[in-house]
PyMOL Python script that loads the backbone (N, CA, C, O; Angstrom):
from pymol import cmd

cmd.read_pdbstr("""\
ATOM      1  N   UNK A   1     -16.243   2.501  10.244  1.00  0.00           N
ATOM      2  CA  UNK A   1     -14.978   3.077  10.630  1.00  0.00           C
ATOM      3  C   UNK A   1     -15.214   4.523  11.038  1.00  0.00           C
ATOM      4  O   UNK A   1     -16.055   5.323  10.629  1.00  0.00           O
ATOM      5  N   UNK A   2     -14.361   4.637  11.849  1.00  0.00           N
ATOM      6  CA  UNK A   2     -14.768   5.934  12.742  1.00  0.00           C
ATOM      7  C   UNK A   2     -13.957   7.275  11.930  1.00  0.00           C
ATOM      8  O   UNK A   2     -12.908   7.036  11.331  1.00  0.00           O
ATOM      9  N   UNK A   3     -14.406   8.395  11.953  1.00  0.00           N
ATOM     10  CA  UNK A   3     -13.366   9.577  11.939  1.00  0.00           C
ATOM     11  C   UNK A   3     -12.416   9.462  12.045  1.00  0.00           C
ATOM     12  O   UNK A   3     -11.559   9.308  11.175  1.00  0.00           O
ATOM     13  N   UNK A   4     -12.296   9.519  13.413  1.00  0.00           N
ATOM     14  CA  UNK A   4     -10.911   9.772  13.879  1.00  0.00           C
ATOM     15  C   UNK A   4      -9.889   8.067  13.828  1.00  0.00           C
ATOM     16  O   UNK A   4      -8.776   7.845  14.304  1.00  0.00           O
ATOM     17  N   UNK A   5     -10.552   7.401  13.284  1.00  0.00           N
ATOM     18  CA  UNK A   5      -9.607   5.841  12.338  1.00  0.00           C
ATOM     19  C   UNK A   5      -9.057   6.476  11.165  1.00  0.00           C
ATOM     20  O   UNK A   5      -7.904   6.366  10.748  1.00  0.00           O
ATOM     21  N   UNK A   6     -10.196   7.291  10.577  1.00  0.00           N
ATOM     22  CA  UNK A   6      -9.656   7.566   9.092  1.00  0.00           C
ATOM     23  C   UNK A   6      -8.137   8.839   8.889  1.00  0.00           C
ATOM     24  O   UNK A   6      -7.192   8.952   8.108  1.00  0.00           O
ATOM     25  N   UNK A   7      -8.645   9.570  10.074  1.00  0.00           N
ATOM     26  CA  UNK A   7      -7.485  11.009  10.209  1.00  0.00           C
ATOM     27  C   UNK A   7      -6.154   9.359  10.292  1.00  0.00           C
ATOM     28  O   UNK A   7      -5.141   9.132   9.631  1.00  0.00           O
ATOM     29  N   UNK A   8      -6.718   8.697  11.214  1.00  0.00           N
ATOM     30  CA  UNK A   8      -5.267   8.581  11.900  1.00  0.00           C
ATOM     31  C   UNK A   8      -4.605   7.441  10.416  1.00  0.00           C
ATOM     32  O   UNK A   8      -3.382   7.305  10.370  1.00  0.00           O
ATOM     33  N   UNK A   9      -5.384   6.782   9.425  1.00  0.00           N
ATOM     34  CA  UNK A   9      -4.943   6.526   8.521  1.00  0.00           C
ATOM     35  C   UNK A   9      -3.950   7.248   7.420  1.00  0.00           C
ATOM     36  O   UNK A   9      -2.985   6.935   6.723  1.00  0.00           O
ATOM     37  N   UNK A  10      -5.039   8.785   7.771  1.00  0.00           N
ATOM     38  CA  UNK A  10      -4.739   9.778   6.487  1.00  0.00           C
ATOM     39  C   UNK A  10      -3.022  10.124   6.760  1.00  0.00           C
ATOM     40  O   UNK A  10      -2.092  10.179   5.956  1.00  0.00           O
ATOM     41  N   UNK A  11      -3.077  10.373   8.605  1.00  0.00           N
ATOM     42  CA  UNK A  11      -1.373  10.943   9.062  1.00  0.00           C
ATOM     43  C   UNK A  11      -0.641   9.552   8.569  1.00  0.00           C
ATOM     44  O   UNK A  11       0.511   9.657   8.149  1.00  0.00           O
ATOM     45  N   UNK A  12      -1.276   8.224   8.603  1.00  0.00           N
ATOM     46  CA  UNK A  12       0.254   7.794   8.574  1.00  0.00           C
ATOM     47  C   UNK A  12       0.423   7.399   6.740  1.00  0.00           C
ATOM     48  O   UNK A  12       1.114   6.464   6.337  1.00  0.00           O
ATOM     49  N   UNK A  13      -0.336   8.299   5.863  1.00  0.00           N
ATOM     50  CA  UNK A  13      -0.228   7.406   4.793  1.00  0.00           C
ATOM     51  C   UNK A  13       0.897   9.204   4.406  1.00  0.00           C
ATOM     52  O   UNK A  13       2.012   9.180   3.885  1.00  0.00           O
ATOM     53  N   UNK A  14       0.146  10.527   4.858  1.00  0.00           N
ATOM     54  CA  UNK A  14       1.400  11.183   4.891  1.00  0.00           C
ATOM     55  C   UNK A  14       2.937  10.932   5.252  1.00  0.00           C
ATOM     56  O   UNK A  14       3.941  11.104   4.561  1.00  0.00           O
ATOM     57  N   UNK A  15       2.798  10.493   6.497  1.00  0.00           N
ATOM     58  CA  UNK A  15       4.536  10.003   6.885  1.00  0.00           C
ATOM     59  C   UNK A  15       5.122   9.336   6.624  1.00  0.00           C
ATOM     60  O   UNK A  15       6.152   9.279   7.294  1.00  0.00           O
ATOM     61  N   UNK A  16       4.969   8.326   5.492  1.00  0.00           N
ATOM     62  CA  UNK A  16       5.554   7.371   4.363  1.00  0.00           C
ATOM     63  C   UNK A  16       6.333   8.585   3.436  1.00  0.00           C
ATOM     64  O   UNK A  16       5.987   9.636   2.896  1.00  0.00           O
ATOM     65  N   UNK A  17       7.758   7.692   3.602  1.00  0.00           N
ATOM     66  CA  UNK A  17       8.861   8.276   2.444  1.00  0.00           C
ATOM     67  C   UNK A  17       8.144   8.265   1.244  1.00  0.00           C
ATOM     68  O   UNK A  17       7.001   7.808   1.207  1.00  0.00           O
ATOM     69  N   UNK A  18       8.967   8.940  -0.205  1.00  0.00           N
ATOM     70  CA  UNK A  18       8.493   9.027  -1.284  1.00  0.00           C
ATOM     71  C   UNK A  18       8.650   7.539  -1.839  1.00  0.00           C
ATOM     72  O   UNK A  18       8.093   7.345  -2.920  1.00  0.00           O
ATOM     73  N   UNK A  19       9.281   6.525  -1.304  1.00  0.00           N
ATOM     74  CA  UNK A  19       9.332   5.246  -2.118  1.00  0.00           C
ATOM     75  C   UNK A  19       8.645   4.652  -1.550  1.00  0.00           C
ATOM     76  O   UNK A  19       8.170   3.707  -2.180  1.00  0.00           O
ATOM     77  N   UNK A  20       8.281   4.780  -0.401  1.00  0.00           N
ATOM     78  CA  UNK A  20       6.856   4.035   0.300  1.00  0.00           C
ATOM     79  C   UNK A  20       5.480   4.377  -0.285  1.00  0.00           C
ATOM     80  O   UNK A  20       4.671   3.462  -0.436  1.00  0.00           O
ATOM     81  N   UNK A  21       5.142   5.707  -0.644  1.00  0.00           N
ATOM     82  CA  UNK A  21       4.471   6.369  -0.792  1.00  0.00           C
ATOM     83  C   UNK A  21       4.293   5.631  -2.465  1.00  0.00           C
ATOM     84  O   UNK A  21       3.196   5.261  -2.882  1.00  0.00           O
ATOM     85  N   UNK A  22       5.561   5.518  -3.263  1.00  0.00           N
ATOM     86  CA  UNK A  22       5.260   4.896  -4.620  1.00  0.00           C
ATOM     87  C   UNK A  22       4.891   3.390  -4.614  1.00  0.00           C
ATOM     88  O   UNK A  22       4.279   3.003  -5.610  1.00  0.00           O
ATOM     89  N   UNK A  23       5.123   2.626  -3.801  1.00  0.00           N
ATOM     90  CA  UNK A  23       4.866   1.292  -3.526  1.00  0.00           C
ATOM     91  C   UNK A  23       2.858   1.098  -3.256  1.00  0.00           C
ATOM     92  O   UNK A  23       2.069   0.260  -3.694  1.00  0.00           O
ATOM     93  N   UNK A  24       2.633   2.526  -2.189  1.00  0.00           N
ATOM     94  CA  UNK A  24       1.670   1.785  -2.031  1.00  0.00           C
ATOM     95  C   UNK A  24       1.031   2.804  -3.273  1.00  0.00           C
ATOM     96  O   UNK A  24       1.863   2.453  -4.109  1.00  0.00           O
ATOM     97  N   UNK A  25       0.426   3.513  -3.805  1.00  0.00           N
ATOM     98  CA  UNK A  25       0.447   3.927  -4.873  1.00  0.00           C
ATOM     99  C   UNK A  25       0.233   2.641  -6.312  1.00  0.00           C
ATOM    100  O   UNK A  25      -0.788   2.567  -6.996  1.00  0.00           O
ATOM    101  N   UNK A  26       1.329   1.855  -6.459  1.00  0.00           N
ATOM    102  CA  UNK A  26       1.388   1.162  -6.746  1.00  0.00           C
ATOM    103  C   UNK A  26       0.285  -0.200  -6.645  1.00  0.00           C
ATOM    104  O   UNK A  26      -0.055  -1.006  -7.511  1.00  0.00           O
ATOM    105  N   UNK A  27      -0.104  -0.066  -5.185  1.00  0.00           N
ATOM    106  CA  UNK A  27      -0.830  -1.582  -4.862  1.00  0.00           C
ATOM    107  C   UNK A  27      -2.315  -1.197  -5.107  1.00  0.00           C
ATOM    108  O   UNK A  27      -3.243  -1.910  -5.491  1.00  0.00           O
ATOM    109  N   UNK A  28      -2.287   0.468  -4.698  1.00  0.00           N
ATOM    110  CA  UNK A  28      -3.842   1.057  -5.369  1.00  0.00           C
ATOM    111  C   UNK A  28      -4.164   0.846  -6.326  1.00  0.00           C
ATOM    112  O   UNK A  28      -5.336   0.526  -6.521  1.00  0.00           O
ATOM    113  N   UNK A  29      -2.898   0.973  -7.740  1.00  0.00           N
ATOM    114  CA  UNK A  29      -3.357   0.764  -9.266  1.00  0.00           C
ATOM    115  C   UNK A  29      -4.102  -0.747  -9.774  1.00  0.00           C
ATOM    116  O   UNK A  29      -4.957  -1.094 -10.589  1.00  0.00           O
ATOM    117  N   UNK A  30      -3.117  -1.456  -8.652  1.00  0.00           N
ATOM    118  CA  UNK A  30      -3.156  -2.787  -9.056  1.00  0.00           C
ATOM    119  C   UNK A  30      -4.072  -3.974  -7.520  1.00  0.00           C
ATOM    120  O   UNK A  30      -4.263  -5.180  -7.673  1.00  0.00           O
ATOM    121  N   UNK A  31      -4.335  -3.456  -6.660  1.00  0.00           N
ATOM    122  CA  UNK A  31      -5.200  -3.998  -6.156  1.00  0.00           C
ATOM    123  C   UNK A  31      -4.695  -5.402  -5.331  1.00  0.00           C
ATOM    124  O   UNK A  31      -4.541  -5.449  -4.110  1.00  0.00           O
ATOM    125  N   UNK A  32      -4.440  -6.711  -6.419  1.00  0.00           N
ATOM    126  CA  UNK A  32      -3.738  -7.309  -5.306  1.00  0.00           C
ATOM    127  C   UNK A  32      -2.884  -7.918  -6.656  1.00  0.00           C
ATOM    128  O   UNK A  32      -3.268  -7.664  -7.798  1.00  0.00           O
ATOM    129  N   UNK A  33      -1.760  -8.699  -6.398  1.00  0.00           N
ATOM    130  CA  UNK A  33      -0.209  -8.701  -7.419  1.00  0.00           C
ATOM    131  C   UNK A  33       0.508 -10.026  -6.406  1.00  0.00           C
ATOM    132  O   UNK A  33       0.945 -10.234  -5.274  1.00  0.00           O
ATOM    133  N   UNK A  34       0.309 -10.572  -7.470  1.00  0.00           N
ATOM    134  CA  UNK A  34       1.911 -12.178  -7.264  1.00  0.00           C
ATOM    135  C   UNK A  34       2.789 -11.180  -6.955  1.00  0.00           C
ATOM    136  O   UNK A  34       2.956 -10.088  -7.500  1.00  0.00           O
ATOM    137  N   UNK A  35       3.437 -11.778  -5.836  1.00  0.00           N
ATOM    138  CA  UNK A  35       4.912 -11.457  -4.616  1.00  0.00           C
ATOM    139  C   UNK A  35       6.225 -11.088  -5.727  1.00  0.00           C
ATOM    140  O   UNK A  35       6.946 -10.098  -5.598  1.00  0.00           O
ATOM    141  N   UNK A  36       6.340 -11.999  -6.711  1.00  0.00           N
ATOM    142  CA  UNK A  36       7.342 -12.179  -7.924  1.00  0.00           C
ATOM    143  C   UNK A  36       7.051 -10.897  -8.870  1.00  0.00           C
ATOM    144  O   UNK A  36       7.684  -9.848  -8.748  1.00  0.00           O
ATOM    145  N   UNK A  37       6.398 -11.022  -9.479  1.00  0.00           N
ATOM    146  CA  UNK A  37       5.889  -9.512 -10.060  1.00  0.00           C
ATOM    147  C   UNK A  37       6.117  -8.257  -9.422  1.00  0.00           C
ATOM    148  O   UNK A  37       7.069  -7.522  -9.684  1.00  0.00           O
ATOM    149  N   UNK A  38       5.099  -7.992  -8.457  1.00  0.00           N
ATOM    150  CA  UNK A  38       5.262  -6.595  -7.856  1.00  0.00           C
ATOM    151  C   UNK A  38       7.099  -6.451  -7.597  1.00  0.00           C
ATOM    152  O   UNK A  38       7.831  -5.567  -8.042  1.00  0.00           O
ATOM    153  N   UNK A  39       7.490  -7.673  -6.712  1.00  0.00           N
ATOM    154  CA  UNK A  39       8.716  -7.330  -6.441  1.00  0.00           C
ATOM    155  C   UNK A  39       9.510  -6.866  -7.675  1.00  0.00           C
ATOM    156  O   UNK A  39      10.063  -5.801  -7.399  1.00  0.00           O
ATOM    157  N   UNK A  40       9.747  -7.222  -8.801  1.00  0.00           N
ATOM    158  CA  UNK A  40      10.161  -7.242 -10.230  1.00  0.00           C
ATOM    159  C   UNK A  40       9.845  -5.844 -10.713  1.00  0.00           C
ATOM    160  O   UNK A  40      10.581  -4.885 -10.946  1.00  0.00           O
ATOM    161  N   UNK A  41       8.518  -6.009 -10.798  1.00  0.00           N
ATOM    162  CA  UNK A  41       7.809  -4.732 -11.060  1.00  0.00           C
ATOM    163  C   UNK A  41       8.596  -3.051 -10.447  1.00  0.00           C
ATOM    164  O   UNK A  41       9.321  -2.122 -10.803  1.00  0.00           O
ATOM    165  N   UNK A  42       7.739  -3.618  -9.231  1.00  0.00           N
ATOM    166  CA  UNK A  42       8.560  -2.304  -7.973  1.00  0.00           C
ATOM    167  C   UNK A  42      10.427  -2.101  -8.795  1.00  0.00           C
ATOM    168  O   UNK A  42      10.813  -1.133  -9.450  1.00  0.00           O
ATOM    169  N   UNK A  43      11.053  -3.086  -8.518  1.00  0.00           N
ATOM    170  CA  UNK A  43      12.504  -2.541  -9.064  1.00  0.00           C
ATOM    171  C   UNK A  43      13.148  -1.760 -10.447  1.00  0.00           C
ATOM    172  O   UNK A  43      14.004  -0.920 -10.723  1.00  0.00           O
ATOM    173  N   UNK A  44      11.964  -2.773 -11.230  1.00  0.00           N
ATOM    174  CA  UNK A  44      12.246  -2.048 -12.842  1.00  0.00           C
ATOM    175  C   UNK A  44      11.443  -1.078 -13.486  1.00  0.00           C
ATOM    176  O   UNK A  44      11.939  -0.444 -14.417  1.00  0.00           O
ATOM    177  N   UNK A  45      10.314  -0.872 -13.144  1.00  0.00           N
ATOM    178  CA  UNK A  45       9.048  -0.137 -13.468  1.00  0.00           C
ATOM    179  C   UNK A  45       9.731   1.496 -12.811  1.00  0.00           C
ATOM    180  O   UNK A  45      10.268   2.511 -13.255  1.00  0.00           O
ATOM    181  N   UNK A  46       9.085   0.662 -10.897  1.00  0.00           N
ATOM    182  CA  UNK A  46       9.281   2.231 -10.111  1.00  0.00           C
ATOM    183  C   UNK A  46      10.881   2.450  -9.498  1.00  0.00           C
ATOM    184  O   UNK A  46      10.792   3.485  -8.837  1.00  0.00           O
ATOM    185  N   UNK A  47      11.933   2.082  -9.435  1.00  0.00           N
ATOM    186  CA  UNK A  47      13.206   2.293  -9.316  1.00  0.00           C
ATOM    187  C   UNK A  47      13.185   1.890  -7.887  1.00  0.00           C
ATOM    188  O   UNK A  47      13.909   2.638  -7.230  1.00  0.00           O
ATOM    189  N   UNK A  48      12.702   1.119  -7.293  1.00  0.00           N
ATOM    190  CA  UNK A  48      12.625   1.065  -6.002  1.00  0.00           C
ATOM    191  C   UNK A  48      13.699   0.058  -6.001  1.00  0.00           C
ATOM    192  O   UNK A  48      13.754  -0.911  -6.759  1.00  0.00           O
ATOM    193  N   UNK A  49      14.568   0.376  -5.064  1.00  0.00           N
ATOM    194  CA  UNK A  49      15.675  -0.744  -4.459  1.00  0.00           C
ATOM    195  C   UNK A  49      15.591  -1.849  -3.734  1.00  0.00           C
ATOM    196  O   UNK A  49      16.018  -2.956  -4.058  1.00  0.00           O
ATOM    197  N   UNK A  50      14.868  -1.466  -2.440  1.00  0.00           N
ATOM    198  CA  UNK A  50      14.465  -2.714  -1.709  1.00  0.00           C
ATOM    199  C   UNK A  50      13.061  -2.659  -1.599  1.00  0.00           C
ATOM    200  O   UNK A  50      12.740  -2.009  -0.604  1.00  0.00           O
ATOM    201  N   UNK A  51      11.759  -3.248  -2.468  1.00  0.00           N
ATOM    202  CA  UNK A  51      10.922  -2.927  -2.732  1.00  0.00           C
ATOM    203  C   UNK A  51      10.465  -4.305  -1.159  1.00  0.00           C
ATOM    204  O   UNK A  51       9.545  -3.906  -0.445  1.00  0.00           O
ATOM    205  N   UNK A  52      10.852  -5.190  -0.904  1.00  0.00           N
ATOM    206  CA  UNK A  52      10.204  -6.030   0.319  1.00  0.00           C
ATOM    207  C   UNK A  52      10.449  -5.495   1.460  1.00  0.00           C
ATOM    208  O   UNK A  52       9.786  -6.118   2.290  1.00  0.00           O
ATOM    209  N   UNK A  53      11.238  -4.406   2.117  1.00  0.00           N
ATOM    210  CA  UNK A  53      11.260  -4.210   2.981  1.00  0.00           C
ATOM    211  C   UNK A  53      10.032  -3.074   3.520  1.00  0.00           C
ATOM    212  O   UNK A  53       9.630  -2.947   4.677  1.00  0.00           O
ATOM    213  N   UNK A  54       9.637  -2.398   2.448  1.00  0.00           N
ATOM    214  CA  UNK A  54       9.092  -1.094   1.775  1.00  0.00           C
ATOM    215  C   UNK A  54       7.675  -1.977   2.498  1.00  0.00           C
ATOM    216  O   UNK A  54       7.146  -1.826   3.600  1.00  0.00           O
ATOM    217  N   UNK A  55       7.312  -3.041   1.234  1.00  0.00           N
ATOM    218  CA  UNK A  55       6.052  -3.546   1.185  1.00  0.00           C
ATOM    219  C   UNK A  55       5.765  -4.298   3.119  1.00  0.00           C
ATOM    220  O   UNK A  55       4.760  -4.362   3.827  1.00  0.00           O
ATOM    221  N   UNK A  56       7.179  -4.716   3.322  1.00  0.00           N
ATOM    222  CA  UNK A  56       6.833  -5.612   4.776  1.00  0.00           C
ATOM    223  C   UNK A  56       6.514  -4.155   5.798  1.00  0.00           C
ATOM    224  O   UNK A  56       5.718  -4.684   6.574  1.00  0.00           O
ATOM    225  N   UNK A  57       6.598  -3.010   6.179  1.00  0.00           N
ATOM    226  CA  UNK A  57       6.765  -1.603   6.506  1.00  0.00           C
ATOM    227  C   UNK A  57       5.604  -1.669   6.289  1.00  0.00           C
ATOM    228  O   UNK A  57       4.995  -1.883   7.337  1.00  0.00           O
ATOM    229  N   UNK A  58       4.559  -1.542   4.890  1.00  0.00           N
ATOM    230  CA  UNK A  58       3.296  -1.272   4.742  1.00  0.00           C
ATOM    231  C   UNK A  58       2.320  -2.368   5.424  1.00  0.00           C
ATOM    232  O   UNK A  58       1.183  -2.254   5.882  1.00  0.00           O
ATOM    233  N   UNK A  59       3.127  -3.387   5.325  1.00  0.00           N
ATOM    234  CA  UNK A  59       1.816  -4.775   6.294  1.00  0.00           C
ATOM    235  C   UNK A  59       1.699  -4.521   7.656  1.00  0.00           C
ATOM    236  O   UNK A  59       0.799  -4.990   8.352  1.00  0.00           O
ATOM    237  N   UNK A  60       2.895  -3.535   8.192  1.00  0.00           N
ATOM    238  CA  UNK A  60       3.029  -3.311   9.463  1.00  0.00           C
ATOM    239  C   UNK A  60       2.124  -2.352   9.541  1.00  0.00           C
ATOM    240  O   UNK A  60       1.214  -2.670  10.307  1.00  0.00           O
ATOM    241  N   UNK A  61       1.990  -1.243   9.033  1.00  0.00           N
ATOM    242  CA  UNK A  61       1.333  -0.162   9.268  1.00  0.00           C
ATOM    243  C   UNK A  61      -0.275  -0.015   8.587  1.00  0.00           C
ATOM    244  O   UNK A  61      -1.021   0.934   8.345  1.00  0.00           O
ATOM    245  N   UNK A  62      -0.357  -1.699   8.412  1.00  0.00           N
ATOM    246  CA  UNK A  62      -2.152  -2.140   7.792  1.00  0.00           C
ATOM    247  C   UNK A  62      -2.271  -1.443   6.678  1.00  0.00           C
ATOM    248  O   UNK A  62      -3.433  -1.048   6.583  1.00  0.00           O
ATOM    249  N   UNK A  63      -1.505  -1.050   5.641  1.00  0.00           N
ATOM    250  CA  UNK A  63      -2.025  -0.250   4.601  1.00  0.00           C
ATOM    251  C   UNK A  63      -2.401  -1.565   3.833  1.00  0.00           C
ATOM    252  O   UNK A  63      -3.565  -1.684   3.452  1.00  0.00           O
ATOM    253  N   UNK A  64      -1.540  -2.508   3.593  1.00  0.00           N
ATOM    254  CA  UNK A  64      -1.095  -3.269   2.518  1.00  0.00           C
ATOM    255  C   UNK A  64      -1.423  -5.059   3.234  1.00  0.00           C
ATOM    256  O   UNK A  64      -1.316  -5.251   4.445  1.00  0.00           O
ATOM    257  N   UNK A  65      -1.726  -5.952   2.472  1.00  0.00           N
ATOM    258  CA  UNK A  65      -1.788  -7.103   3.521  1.00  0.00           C
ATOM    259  C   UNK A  65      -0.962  -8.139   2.538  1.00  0.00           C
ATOM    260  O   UNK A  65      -0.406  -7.996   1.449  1.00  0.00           O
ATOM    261  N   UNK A  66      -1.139  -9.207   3.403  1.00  0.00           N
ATOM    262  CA  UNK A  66      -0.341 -10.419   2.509  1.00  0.00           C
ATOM    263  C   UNK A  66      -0.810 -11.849   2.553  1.00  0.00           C
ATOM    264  O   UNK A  66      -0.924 -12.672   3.462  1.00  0.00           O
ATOM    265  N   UNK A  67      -1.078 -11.862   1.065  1.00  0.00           N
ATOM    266  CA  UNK A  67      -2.133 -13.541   0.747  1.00  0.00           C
ATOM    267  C   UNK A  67      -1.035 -14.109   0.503  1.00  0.00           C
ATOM    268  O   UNK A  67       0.018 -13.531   0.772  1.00  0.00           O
ATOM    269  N   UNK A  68      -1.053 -15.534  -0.137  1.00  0.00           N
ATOM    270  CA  UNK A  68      -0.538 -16.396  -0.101  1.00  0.00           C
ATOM    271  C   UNK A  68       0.312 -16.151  -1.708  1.00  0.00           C
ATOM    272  O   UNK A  68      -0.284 -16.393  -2.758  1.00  0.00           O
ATOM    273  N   UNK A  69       1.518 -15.727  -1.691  1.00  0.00           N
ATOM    274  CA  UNK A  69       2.109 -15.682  -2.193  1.00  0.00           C
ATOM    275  C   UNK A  69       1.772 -14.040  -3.356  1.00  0.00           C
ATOM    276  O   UNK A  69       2.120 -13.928  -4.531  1.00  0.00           O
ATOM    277  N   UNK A  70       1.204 -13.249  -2.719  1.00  0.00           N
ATOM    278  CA  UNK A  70       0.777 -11.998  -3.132  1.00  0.00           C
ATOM    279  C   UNK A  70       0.184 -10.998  -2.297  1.00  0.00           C
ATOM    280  O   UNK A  70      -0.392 -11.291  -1.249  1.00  0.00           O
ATOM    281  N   UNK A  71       0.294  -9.923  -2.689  1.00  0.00           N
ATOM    282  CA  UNK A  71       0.338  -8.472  -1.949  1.00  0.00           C
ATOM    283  C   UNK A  71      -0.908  -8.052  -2.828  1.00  0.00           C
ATOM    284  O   UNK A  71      -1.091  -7.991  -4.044  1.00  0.00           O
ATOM    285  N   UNK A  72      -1.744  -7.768  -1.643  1.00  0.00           N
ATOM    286  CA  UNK A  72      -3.108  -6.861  -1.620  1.00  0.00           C
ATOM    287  C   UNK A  72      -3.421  -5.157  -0.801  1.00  0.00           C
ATOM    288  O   UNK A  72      -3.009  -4.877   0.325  1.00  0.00           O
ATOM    289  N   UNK A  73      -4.042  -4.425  -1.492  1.00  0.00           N
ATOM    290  CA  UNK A  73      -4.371  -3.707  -0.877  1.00  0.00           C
ATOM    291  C   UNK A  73      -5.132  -3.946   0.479  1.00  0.00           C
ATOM    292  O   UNK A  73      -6.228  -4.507   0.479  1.00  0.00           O
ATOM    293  N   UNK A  74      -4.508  -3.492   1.678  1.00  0.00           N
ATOM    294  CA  UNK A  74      -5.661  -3.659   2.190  1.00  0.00           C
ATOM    295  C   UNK A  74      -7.190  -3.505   2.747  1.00  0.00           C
ATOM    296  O   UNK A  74      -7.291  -2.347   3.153  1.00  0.00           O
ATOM    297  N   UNK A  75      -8.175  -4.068   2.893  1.00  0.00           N
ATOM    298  CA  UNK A  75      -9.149  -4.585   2.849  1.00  0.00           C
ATOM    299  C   UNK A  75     -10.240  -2.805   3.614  1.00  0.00           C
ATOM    300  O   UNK A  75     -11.388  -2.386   3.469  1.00  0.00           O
ATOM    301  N   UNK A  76      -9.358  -2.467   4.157  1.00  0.00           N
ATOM    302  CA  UNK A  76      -9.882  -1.253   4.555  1.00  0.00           C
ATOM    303  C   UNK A  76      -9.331  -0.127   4.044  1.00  0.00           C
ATOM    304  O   UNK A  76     -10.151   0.755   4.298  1.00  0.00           O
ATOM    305  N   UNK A  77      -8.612   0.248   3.594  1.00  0.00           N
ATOM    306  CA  UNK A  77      -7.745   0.995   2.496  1.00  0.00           C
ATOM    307  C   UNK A  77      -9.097   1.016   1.251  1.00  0.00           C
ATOM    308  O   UNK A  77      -9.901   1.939   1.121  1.00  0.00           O
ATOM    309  N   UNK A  78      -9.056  -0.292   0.414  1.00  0.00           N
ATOM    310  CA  UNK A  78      -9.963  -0.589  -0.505  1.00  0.00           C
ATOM    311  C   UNK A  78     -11.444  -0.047  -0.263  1.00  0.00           C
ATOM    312  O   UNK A  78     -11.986   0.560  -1.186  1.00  0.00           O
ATOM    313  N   UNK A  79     -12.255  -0.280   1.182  1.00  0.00           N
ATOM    314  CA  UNK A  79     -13.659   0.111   0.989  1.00  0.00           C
ATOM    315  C   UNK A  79     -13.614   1.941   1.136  1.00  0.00           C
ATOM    316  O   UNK A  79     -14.458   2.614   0.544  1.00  0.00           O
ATOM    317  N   UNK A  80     -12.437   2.639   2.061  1.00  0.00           N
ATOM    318  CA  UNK A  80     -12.587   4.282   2.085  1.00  0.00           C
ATOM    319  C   UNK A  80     -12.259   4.406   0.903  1.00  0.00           C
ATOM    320  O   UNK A  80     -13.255   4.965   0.445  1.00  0.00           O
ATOM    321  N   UNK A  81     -11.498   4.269  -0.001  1.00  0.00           N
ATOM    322  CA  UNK A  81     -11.044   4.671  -1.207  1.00  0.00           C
ATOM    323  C   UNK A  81     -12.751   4.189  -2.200  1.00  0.00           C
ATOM    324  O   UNK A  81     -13.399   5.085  -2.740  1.00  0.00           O
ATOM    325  N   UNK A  82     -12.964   3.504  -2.230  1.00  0.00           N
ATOM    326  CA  UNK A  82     -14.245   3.063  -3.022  1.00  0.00           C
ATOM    327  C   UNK A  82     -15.635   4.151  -2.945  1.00  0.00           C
ATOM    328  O   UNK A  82     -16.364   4.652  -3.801  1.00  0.00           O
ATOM    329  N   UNK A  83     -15.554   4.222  -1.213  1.00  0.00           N
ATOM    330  CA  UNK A  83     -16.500   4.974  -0.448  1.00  0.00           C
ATOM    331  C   UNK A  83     -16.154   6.702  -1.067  1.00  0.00           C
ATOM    332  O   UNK A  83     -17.085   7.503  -1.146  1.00  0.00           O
ATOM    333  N   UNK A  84     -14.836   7.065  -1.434  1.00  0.00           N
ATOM    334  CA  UNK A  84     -14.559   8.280  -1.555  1.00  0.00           C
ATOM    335  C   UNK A  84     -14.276   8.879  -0.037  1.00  0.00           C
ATOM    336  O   UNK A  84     -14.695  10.031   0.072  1.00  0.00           O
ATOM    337  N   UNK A  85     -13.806   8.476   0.867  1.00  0.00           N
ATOM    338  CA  UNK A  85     -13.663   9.420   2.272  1.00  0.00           C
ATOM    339  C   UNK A  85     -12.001   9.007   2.274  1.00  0.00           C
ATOM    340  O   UNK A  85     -11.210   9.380   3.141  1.00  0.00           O
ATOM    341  N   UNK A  86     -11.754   8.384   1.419  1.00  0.00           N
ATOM    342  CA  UNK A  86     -10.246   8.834   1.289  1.00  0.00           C
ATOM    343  C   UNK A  86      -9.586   9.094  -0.111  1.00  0.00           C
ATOM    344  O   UNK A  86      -9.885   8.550  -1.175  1.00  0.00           O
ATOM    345  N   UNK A  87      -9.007   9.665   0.029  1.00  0.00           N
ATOM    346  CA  UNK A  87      -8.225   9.994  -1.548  1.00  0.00           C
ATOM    347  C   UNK A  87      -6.601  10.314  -1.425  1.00  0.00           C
ATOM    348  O   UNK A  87      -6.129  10.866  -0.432  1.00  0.00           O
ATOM    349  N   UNK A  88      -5.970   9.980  -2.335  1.00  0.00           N
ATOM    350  CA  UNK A  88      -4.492  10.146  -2.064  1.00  0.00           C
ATOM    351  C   UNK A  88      -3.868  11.156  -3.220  1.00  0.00           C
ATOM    352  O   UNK A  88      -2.671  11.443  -3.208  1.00  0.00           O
TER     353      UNK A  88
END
""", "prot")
cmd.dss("prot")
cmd.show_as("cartoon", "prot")
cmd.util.cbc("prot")
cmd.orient("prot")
């Protein structure tokens, strides 16, 4: 992954609202999470209101991906964060 992939990761993980910003936050702690849970989770844990629209927003913008009936970090998110060339 190139530099200038990672800047352009870094701007858009800045321009996420503060409840976006706690969602994915969230998928960092936990890596990948049953759809039922996180959603549950997200509402009662982090106060998030509409925690699927939040999470469908993050699949759009590749932070976050979606297995079969659960929400993962995604797959490139996971190796810079591992690597240390990203940090939040």
């Amino acid at each position: 992954m190139s530099e200038s992939d990672i800047i352009k990761i870094r701007r858009i993980i800045r321009s996420l609202s503060v409840e976006e910003r706690k969602v994915l936050e969230y998928m960092i702690k936990n890596l990948s999470v049953g759809e039922i849970i996180a959603i549950r989770e997200l509402r009662s844990i982090y106060g998030i209101e509409n925690p699927e629209a939040i999470l469908r927003k993050l699949i759009e913008l590749g932070l976050v991906e979606r297995g079969l009936a659960c929400y993962n970090l995604s797959a490139t998110l996971k190796r810079l964060i591992k690597e240390g060339r990203l940090k939040l």
